[in-house]
C-alpha positions as CSV (number, residue, x, y, z in Angstrom):
1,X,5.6,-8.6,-1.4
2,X,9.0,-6.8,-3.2
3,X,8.4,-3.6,-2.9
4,X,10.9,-0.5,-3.3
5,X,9.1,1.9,-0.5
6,X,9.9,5.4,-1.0
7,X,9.9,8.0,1.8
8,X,9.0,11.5,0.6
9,X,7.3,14.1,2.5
10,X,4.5,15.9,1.1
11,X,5.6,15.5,-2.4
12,X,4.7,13.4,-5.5
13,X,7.8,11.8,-7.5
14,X,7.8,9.7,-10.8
15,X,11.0,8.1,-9.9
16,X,12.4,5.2,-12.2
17,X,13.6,2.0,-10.9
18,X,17.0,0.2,-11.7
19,X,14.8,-2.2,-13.9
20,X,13.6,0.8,-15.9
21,X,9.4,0.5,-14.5
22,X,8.0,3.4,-13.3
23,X,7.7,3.7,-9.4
24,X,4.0,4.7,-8.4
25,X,3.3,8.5,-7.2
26,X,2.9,9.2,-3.4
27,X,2.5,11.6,-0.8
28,X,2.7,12.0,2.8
29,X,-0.4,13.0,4.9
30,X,-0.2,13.1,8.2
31,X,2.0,10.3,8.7
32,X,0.1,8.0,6.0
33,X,2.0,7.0,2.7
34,X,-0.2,7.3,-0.1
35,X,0.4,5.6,-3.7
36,X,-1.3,6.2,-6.7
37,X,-2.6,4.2,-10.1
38,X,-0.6,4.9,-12.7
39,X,-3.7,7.0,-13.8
40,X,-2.1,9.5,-10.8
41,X,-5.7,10.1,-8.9
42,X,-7.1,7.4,-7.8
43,X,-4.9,5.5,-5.2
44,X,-3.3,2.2,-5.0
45,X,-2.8,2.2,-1.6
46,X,-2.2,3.8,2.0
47,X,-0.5,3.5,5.0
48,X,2.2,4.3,7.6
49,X,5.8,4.0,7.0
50,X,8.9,3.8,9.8
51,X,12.0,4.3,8.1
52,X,11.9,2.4,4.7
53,X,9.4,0.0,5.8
54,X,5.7,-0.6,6.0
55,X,4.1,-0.5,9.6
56,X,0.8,-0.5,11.2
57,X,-2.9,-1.2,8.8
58,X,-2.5,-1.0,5.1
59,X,-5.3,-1.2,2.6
60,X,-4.7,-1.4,-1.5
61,X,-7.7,-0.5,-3.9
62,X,-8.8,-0.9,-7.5
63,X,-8.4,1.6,-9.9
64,X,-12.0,1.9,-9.4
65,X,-11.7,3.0,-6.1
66,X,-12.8,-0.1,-4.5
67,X,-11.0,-1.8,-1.2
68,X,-9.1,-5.3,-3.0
69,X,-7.0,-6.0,0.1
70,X,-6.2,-5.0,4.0
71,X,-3.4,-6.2,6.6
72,X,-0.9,-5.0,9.0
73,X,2.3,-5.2,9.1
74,X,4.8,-5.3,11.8
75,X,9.0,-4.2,10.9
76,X,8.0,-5.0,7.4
77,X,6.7,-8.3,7.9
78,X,2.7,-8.7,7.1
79,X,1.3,-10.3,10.4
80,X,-2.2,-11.0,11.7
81,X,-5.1,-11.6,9.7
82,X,-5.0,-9.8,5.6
83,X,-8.3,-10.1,3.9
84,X,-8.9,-10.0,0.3
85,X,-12.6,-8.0,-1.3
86,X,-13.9,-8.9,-4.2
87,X,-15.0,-5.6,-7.0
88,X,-18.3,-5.4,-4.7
89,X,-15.9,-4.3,-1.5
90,X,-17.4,-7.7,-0.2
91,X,-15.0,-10.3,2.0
92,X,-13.7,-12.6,-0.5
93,X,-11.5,-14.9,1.8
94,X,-8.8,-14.0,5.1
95,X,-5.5,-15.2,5.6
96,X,-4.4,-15.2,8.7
97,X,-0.4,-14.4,8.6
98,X,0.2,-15.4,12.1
99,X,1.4,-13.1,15.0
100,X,-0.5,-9.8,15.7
């Protein structure tokens, strides 16, 4: 997963990467780094942050609001078992990353 994770607190930012695409709005709340759809309301994704780098449960959703995807991740590094939904917030299949 490349990623350029931005640490901000409490504030939404419409930075631009050196490639010129458009990095997704977030916030901080209470510790949880929310992104959003490029829509800017419903979000893309949420979950803990130490330093520059993803920590802890993290879940991505459809613009629809649905659950696609959940995992954890430890330093940075997914770990344990991720598990993909299909539009219906159903399972679709797990992956089990090793680890956790």
């Amino acid at each position: 997963m490349s990623q350029v994770w931005t640490s901000m607190e409490n504030k939404k930012c419409d930075l631009a990467r050196p490639n010129g695409v458009k990095e997704k709005e977030l916030e901080v709340i209470d510790g949880y780094t929310i992104k959003y759809h490029a829509n800017g309301k419903t979000i893309w994704s949420k979950g803990k942050m130490i330093g520059d780098q993803p920590d802890g449960y993290w879940e991505w959703y459809r613009i629809d609001g649905t659950i696609k995807r959940s995992g954890y991740f430890e330093n940075g590094e997914p770990v344990g078992v991720w598990i993909t939904y299909n539009g219906k917030g159903d399972i679709h299949k797990t992956t089990d990353r090793g680890k956790k």
